[in-house]
Each structure stands twice: as C-alpha cells, then as structure tokens.
DRENDO-1510 file (C-alpha; in Angstrom, 1 decimal, always signed):
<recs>
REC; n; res; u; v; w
REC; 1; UNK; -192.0; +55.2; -97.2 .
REC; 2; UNK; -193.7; +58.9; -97.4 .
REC; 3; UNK; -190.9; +61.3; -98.0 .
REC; 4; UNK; -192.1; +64.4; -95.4 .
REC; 5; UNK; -188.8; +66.1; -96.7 .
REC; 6; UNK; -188.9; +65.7; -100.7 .
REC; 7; UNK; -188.2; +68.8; -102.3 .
REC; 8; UNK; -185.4; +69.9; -99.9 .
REC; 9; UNK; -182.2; +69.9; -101.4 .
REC; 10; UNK; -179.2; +70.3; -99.0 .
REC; 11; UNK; -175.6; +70.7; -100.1 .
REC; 12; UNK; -173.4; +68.8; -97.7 .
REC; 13; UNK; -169.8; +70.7; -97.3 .
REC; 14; UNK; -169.0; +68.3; -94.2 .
REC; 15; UNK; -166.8; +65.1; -94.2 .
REC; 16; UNK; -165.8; +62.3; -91.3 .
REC; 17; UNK; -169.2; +61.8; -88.9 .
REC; 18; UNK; -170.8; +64.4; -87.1 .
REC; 19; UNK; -172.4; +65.8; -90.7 .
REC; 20; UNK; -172.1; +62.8; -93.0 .
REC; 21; UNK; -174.5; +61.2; -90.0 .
REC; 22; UNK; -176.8; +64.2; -90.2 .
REC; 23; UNK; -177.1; +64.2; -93.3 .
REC; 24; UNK; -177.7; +60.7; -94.1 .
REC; 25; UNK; -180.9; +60.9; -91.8 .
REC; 26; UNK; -181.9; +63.7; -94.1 .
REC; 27; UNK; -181.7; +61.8; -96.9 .
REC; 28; UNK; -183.7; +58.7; -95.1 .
REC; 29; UNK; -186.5; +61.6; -95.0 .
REC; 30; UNK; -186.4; +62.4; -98.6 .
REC; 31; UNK; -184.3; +65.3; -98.8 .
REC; 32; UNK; -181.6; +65.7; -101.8 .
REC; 33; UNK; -178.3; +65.6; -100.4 .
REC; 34; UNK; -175.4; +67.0; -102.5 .
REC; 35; UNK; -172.4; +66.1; -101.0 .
REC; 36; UNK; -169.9; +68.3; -102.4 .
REC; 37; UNK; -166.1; +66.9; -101.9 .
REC; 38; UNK; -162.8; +68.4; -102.4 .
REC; 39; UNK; -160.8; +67.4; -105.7 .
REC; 40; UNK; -157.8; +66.7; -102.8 .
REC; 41; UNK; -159.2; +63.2; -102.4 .
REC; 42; UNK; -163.0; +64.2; -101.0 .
REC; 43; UNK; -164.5; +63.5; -97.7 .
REC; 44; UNK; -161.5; +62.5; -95.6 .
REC; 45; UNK; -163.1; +59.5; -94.1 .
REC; 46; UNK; -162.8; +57.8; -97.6 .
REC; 47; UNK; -159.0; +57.5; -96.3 .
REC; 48; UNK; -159.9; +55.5; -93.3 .
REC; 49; UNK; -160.5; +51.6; -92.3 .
REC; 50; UNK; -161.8; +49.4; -92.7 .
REC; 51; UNK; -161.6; +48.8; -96.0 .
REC; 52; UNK; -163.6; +46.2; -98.3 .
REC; 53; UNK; -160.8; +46.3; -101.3 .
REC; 54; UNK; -160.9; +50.0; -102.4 .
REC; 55; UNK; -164.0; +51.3; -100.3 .
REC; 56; UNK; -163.6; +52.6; -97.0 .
REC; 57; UNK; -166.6; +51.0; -95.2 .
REC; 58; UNK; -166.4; +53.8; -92.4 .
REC; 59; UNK; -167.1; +56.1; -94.9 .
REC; 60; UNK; -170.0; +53.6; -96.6 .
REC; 61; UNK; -171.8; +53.5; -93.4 .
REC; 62; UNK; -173.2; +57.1; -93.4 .
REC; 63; UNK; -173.7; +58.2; -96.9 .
REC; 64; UNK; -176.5; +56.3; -98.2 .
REC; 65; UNK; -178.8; +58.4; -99.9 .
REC; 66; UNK; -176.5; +60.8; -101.3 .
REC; 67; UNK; -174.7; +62.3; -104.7 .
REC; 68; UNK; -170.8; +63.5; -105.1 .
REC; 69; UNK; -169.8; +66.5; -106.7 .
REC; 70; UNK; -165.8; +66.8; -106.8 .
REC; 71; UNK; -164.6; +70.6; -106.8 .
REC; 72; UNK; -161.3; +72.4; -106.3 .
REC; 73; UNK; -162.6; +74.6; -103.1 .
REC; 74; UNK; -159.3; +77.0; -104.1 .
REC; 75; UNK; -160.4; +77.9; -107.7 .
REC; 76; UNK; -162.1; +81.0; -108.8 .
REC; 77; UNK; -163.9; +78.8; -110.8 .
REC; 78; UNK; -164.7; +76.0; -108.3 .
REC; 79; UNK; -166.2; +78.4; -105.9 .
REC; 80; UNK; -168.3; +79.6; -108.5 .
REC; 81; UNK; -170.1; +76.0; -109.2 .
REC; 82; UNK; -170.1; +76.0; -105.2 .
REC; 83; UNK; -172.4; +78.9; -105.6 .
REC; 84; UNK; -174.6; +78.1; -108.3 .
REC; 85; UNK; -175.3; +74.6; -105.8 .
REC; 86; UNK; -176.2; +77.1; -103.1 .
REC; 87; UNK; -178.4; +79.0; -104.6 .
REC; 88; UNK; -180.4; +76.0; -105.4 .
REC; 89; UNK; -180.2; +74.6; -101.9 .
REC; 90; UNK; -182.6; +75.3; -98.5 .
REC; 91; UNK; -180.2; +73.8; -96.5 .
REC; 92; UNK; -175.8; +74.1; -96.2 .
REC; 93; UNK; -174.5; +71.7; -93.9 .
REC; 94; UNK; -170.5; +72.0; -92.6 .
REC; 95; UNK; -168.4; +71.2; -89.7 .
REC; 96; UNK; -165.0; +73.5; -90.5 .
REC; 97; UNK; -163.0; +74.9; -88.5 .
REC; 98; UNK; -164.4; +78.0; -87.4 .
REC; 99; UNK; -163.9; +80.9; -90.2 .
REC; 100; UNK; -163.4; +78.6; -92.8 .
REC; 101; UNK; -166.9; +79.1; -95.0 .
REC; 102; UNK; -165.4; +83.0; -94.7 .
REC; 103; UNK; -162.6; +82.0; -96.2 .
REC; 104; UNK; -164.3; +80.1; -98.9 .
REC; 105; UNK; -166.2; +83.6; -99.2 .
REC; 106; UNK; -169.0; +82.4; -98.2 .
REC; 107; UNK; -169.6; +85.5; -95.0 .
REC; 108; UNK; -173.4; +85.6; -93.9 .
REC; 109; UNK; -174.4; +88.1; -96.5 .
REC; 110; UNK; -172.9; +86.0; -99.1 .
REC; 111; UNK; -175.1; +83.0; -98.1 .
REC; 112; UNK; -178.1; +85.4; -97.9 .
REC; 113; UNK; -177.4; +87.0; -101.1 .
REC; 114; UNK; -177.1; +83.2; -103.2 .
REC; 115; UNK; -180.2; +81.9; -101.3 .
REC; 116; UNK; -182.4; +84.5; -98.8 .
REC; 117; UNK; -184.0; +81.3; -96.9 .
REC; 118; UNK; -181.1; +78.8; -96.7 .
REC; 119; UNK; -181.0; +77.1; -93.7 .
REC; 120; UNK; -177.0; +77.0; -92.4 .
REC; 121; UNK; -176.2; +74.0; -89.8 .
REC; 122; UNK; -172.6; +74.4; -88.2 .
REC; 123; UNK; -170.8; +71.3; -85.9 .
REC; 124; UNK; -167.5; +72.2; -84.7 .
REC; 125; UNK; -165.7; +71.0; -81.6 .
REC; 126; UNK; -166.1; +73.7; -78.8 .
REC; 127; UNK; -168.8; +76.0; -80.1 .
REC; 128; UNK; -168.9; +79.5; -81.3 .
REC; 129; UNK; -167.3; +81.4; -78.6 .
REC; 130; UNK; -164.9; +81.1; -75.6 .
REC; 131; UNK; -161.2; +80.3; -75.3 .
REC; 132; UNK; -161.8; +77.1; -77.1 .
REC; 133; UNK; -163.8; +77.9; -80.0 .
REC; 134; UNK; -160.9; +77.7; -82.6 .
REC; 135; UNK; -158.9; +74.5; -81.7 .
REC; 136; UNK; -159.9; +71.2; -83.1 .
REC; 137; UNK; -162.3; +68.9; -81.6 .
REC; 138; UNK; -162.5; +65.2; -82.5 .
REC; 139; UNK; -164.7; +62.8; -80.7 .
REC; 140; UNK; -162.4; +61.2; -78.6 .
REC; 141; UNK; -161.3; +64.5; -77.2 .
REC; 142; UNK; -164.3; +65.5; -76.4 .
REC; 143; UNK; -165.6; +62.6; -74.4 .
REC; 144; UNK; -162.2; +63.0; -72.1 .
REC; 145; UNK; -163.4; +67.3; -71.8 .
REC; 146; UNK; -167.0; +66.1; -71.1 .
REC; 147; UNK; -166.9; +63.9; -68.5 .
REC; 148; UNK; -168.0; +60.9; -70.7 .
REC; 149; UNK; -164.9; +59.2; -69.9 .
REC; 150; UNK; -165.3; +59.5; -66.8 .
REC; 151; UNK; -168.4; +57.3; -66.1 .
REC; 152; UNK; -167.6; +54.6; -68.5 .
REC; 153; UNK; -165.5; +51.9; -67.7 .
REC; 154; UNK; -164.7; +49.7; -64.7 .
REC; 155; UNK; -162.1; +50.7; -62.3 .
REC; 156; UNK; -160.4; +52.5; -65.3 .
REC; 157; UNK; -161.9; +55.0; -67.6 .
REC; 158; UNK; -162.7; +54.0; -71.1 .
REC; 159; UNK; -164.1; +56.1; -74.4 .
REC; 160; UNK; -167.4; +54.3; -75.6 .
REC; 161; UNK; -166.5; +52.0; -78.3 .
REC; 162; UNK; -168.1; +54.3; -81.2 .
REC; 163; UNK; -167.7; +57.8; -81.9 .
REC; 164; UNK; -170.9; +58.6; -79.5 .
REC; 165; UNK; -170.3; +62.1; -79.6 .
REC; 166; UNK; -170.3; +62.8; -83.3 .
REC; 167; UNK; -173.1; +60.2; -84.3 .
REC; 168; UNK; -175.6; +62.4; -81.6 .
REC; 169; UNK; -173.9; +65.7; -82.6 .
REC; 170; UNK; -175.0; +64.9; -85.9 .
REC; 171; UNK; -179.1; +63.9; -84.8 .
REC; 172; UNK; -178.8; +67.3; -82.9 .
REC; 173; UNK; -177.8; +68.9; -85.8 .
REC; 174; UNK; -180.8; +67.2; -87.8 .
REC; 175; UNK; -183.4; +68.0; -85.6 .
REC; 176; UNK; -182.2; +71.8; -85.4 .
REC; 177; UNK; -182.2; +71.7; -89.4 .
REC; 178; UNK; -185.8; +70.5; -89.4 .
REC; 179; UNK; -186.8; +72.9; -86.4 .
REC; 180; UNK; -185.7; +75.6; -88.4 .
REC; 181; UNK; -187.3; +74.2; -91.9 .
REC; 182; UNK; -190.6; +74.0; -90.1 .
REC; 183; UNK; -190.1; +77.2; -88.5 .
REC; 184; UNK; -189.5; +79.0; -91.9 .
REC; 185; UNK; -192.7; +77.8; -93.5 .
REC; 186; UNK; -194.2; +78.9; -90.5 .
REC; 187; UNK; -193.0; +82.5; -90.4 .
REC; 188; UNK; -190.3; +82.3; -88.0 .
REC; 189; UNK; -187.4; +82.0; -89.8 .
REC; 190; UNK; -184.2; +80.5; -88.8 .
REC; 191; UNK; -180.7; +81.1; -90.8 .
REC; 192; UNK; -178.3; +79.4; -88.9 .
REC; 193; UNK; -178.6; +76.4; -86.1 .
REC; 194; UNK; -175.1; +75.5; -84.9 .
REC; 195; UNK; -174.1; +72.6; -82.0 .
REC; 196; UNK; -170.9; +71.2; -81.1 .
REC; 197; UNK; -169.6; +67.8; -80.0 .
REC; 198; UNK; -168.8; +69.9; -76.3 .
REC; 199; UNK; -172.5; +71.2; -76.0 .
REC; 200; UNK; -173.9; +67.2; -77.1 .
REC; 201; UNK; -171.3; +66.0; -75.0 .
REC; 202; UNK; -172.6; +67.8; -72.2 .
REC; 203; UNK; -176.3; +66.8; -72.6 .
REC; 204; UNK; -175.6; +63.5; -73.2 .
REC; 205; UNK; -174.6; +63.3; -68.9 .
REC; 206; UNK; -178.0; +63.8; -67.8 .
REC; 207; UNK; -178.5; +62.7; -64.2 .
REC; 208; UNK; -174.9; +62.1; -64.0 .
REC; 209; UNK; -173.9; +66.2; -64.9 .
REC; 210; UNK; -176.6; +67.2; -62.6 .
REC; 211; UNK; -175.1; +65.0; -60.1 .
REC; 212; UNK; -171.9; +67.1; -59.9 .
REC; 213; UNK; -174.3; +70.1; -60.7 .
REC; 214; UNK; -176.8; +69.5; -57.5 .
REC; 215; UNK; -174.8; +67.6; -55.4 .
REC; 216; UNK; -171.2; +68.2; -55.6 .
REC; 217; UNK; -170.6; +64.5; -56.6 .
REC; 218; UNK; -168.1; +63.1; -59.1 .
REC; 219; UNK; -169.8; +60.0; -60.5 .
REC; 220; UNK; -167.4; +57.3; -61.0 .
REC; 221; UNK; -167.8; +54.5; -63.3 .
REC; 222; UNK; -169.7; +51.5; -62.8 .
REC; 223; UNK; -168.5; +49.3; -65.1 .
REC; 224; UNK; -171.6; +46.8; -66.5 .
REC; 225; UNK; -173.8; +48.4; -63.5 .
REC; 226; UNK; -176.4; +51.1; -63.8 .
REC; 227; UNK; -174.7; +53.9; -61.9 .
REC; 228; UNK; -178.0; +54.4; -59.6 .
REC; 229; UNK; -180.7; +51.5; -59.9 .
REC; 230; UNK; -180.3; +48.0; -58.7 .
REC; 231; UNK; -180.3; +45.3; -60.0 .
REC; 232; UNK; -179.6; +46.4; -63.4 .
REC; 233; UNK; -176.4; +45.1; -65.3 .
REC; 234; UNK; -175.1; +42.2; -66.5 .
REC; 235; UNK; -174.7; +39.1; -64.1 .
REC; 236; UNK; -172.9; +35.6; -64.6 .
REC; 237; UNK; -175.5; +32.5; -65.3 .
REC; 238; UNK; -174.3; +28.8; -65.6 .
REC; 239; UNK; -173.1; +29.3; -69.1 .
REC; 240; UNK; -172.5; +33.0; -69.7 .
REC; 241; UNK; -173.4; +36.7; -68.6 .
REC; 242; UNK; -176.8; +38.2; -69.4 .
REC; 243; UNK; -178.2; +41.6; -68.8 .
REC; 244; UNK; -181.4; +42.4; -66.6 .
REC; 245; UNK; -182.6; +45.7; -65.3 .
REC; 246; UNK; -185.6; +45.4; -62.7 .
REC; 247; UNK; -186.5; +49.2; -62.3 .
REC; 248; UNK; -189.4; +49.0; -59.8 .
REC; 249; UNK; -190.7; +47.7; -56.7 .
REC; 250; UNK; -192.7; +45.3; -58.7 .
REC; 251; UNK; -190.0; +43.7; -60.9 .
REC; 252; UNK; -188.0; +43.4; -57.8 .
REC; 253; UNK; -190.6; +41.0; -55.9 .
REC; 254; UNK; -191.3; +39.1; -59.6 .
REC; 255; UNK; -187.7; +39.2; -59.9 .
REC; 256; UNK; -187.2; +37.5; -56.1 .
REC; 257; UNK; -190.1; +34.6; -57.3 .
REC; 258; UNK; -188.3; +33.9; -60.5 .
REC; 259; UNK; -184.8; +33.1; -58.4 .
REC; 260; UNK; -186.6; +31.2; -56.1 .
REC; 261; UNK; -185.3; +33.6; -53.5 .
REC; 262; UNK; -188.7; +35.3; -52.1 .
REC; 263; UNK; -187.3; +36.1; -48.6 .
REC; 264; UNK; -185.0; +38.7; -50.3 .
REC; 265; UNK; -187.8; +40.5; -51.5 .
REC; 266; UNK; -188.1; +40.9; -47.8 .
REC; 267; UNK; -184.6; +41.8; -46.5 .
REC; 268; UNK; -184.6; +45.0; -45.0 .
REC; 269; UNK; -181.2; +45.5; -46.9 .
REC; 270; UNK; -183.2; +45.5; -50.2 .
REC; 271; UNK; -186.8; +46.7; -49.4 .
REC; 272; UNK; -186.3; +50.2; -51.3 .
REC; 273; UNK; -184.2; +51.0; -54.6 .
REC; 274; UNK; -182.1; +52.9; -52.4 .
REC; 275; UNK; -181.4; +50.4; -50.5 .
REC; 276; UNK; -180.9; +47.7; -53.6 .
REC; 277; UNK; -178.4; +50.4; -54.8 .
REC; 278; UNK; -176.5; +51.1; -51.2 .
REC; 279; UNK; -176.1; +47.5; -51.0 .
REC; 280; UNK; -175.1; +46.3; -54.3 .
REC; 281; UNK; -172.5; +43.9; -53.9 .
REC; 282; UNK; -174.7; +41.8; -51.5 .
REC; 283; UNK; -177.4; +42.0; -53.9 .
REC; 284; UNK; -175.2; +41.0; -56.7 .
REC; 285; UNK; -173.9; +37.9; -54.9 .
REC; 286; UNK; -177.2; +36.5; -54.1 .
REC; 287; UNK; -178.6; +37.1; -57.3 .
REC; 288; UNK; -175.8; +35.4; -58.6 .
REC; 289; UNK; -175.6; +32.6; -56.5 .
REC; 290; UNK; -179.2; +31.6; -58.0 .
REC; 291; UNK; -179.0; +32.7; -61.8 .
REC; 292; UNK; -175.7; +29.8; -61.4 .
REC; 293; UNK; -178.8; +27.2; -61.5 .
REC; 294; UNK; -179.6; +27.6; -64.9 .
REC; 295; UNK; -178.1; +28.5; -68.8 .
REC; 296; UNK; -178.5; +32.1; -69.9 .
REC; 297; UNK; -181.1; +31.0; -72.6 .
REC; 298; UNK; -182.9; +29.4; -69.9 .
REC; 299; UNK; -183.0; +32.4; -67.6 .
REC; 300; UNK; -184.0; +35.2; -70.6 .
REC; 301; UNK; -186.5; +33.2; -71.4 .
REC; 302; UNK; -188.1; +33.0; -67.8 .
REC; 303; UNK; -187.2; +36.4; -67.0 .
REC; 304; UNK; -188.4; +38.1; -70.6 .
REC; 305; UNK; -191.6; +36.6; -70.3 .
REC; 306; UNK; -192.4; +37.9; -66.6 .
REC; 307; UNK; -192.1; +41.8; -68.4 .
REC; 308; UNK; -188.7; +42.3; -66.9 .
REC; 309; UNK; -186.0; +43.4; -69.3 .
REC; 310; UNK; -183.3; +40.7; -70.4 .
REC; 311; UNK; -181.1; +40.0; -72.8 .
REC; 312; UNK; -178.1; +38.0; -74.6 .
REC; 313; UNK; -174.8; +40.0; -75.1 .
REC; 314; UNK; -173.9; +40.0; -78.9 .
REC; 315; UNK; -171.1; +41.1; -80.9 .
REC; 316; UNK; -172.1; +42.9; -83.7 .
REC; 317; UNK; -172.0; +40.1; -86.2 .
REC; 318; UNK; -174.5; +38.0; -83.4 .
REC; 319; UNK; -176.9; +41.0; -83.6 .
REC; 320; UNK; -177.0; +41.9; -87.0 .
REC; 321; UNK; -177.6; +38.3; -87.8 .
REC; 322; UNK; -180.9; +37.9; -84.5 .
REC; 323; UNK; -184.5; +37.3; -86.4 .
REC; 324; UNK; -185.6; +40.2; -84.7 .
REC; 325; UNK; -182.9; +42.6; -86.9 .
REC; 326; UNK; -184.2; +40.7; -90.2 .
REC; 327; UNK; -187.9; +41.1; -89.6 .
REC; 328; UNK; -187.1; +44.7; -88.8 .
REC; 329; UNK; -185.5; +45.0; -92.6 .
REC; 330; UNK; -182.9; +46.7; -90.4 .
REC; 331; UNK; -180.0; +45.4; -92.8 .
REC; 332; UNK; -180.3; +46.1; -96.6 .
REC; 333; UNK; -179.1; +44.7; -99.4 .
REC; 334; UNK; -177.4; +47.5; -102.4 .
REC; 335; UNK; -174.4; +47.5; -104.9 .
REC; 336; UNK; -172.2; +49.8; -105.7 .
REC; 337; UNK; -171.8; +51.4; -109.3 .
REC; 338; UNK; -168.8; +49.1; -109.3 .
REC; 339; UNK; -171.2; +46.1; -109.3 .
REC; 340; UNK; -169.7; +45.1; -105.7 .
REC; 341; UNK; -172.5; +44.0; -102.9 .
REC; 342; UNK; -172.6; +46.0; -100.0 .
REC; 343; UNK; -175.4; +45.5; -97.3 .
REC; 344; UNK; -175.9; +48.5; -94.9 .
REC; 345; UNK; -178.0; +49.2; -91.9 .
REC; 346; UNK; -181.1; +51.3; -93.0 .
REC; 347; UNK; -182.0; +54.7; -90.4 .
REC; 348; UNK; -183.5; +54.1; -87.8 .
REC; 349; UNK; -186.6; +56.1; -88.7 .
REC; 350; UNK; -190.7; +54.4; -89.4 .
REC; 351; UNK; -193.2; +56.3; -90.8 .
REC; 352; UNK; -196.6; +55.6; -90.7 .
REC; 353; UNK; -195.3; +52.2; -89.9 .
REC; 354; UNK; -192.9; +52.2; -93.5 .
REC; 355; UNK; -188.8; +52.1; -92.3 .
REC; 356; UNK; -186.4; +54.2; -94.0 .
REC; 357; UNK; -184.9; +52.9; -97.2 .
REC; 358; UNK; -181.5; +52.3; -99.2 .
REC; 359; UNK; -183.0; +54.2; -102.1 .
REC; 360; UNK; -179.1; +54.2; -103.8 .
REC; 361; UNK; -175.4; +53.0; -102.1 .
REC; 362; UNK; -172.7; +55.5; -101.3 .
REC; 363; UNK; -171.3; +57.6; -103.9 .
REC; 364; UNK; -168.0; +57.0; -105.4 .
REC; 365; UNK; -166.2; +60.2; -105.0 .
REC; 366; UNK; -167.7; +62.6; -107.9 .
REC; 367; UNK; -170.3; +60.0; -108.9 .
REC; 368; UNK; -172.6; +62.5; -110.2 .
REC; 369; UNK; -170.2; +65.4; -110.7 .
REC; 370; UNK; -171.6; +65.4; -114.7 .
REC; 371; UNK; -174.9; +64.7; -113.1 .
REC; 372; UNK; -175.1; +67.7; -110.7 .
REC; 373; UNK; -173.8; +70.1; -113.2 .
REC; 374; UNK; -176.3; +69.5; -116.0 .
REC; 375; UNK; -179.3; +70.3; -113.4 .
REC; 376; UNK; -177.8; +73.8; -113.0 .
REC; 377; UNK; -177.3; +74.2; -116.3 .
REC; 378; UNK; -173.6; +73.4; -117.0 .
REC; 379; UNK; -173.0; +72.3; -120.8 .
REC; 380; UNK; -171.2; +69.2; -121.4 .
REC; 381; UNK; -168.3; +71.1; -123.2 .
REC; 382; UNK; -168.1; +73.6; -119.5 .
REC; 383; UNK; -167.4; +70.3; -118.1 .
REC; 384; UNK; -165.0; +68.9; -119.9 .
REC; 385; UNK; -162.6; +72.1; -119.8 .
REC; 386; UNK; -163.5; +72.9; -116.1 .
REC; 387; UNK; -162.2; +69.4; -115.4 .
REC; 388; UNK; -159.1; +69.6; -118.0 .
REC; 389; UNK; -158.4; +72.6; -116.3 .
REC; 390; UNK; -158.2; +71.1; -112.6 .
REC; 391; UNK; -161.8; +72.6; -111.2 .
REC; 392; UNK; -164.0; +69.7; -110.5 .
REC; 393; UNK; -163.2; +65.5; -111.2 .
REC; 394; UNK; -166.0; +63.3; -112.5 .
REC; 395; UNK; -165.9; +59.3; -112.0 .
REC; 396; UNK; -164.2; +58.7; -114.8 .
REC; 397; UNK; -161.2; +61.0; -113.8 .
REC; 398; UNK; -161.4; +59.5; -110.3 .
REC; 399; UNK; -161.5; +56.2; -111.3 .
REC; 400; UNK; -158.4; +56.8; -113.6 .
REC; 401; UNK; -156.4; +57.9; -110.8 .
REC; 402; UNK; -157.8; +54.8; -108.4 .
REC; 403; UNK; -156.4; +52.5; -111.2 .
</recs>
C-alpha cells in the first residue's frame, strides 16, 4: 500500500487506548512511530487481560506498526534521550494528566525549541479548561457524563461493550494530527491539536444530543431498536433473531411484498415513517408474526437481495471467521520476536484500492531501545552504562526480568 505519510516520525508518550489507537492508524499510513515507555513496566495496558501466556492481547491489538524505547522519565539522563527523540520527530503524541509534559519539562517553548514544527496531539478526559479539566477520565466514566449510557441498553442503561469513547477519541485525534501536518506544509501551521474523551463523547450523540438540545427531550434507550426509524432492529425468525433496517418509503412496500403482508403497506397506522415509528410495537408484532414462517438464513437471503439491509448476529469469533472478513484480508497473520503466532485485525484504511498492512507485530517492551538510540547517534558503550545505571532497559534486560 502507498505510504501518504512515510517520512513522519512521531514519538508516542501515550499508553492504554485513546493514543495507542491513534497512533496505530498513523503507522497503517506509513508514519514512524516511536513509542517511548517508562522503565516502570511501559505502557500500562501491557498489565491488562487478556493474556496469551506473557502478552497482554489488549495491549497487542493497537500497537502494530510500532518500536519500544524503554526510558526512566525521572532521570536527568532519561529526559535527555527523551529530547534528542523529539527533536527528530514532526509529531508528539500524549494523553497525561494535564501539566504532566511540564513536569517532564517539556513547557511549550521547550517543545518549540527541540523541534520549531512539531506537531503536539493531547487526549485527556475533560479537556483543557473548566472545573473538570484536572480529574481523571477513563472511558467508562465518560460515557455515564455524556449521555452515552443513557441511550444504550433496554429498560436499563448499559456502557457499549468496547471502550467507544477512547477508540474514536483516538481517530479524532488522528485526523487533527494530519489536519495540522497538511496545514503546515501548506503555510498554516498548527502546534498543538488537543480532544478529549468528553468533547468525542459529546459528538458521538448526534441527533440524540440535539434532541435534548432542540427539543427538550431526554432520549431513552431502545434497546435493539433504532431510536427514531421503523422498522429497523433486530426481530425473532423461526430459528433465531436477525437484523433489518428498511429506511424509506420504498423498502417499506418491498419490505410488506417480501412478508407477504401487502395490506400493511397500506395501513394508515404505517403509511409514513412517523407513523411506523409512533406505532412500533404493532409494527413489530406483525412483522414478527410473518418472519416466524421462515429460518433466519432463509429470510437474509430474500431480504438482502431485494437491496434492503440484513444480517446474521455474530459473536466475534462468527465474524472474524465470515468469507467476507477473509476476502477483505481483514485478519493477518504475524509473529512475535518470541517466535509465537499472533494474527491481528489490519486498519481499517484502503488506498487506491491496497488495505493497510501488518508491516511488523507489537513490540516487546524496549524492543528497539538499542535500535532507536543508534539512529540518534548513541554509541553502543552510552548504552550499556545508561542502562547499568537505571536510564533506559533494552529486550534483553526486560526479558531477564520476565524470566
């Protein structure tokens, strides 16, 4: 696949999701990511399940495409590697705390001294200001302070069942790193682009927020219903539920055809989408009543080929295993240094009609520590005694401790 951004290096101070996730879309666009990790065990997501023997598989799934430096953040002499990195980079990606790149001395003119056109992307959990700005923010949080909660579920409110506010914090944070990188080869230069889970969180409501906004309605959730258009949602079949969403007039009266129920397409309790939506739980049994005629393959099949949208419901072993998935080249196969197999899903990116690639597994923490150091000039004998000394680990110091 063409690389648009080869030649960008980006050091990646961020850890868990939000940033790992940006920048692991980076990388699927060419970009040289070094992810630099604290010598106090590295990113802390290498600590979490679930775990294929020693490897934290949370922590595989968003840091393809990448290199580990290991650095004590604290030392005089770790700092000073941290610089050297950033004055080679166009791009410094974190998600701290707010003040804690100042406290790694790292102030605006700092970053502007080491390297006049870096790029700096922030995530934190509230943004930069407000009475909020300095407590912690972690995804669950945040969808219970946005509202997400709120619309998701059945009769009870439930969080979505993956961190959804720190995998689109992070593509927000990757399209404002590009914006910028285009706008600084265009002459208007950006230094720092910033977003946090709240602000995504936020946007991600759409018509629901401006519901409340417009309306001065408090969207409750639907369960498997679209909140507004009918029919869309999962129904029963003869042998198992199965999505549709008819979205127009003319689904609905191909729709009414296929179920063999064409006077419905008459019923002045269904004529509009209004009207489909006011009167859902009629619609619902009816609809019902006739998809119990058949097996869900059967009705898919008849309903996907009339252009209306249908599907199965998979678990996520069913849909990574569909033919669709494997003639996508949406899973690839890599090892790890270690020589273990590890398939991942690629990004979700094509190019000229080329996908993203696994170009090289997740790093072992301080994989390419030696690596790193030699590009900016560090001496074999600088690195022994700055790792003696307790500044930086390479893989062989952090594999001896693993063993």
């Amino acid at each position: 696949m063409i690389k648009p951004l080869d030649g960008i290096t980006v050091v990646d101070l961020s850890r868990a999701l939000a940033g790992p996730y940006c920048t692991a879309l980076l990388a699927d666009m060419g970009a040289s990511i070094i992810k630099v990790e604290s010598i106090n065990g590295g990113d802390t997501a290498r600590q979490w399940p679930p775990f294929e023997n020693e490897h934290s598989l949370y922590f595989d799934a968003v840091n393809r495409n990448k290199k580990s430096i290991c650095l004590n953040f604290y030392s005089a002499e770790g700092r000073a590697i941290l610089d050297r990195l950033i004055a080679t980079a166009d791009v410094l990606v974190e998600n701290f705390k707010l003040g804690t790149l100042e406290k790694l001395g790292l102030t605006k003119g700092r970053l502007k001294e080491l390297s006049p056109g870096l790029v700096v992307a922030s995530v934190n959990g509230f943004g930069t200001t407000g009475p909020l700005k300095d407590d912690a923010g972690l995804d669950q949080v945040i969808q219970g302070m946005s509202g997400l909660m709120s619309v998701t579920g059945a009769s009870t409110t439930y969080r979505v069942g993956v961190p959804i506010v720190d995998i689109t914090s992070g593509m927000v944070s990757a399209f404002g790193i590009v914006s910028a990188l285009l706008g600084r080869s265009s002459g208007k230069p950006v230094s720092h682009v910033s977003t946090s889970l709240l602000e995504t969180a936020l946007n991600l409501s759409v018509f629901q927020g401006q519901r409340a906004l417009s309306l001065n309605e408090t969207p409750a959730p639907q369960g498997n219903n679209h909140p507004t258009i009918a029919p869309y949602g999962t129904f029963a079949t003869a042998t198992g539920p199965i999505n549709i969403a008819v979205g127009n007039d003319k689904h609905w009266h191909t729709f009414c055809d296929l179920l063999e129920v064409p006077l419905a397409a008459k019923d002045p309790r269904f004529s509009t989408g209004a009207l489909r939506s006011a009167n859902r739980d009629q619609l619902t049994e009816l609809i019902e009543s006739a998809l119990s005629t058949k097996t869900a393959e059967e009705w898919i099949s008849l309903i996907s080929q009339s252009g209306i949208p249908c599907g199965p419901i998979y678990d996520y072993a069913q849909a990574l295993a569909t033919e669709q998935v494997a003639t996508l080249g949406l899973v690839q196969q890599s090892r790890r240094r270690d020589g273990t197999a590890l398939p991942l899903v690629r990004g979700p990116l094509s190019l000229d009609g080329e996908a993203s690639e696994i170009l090289s597994p997740p790093p072992l923490l301080g994989e390419h520590t030696a690596e790193i150091l030699a590009d900016i000039g560090v001496t074999d004998e600088e690195v022994g005694w700055l790792e003696a000394n307790g500044h930086l680990k390479t893989t062989k110091q952090t594999a001896e401790a693993a063993r």
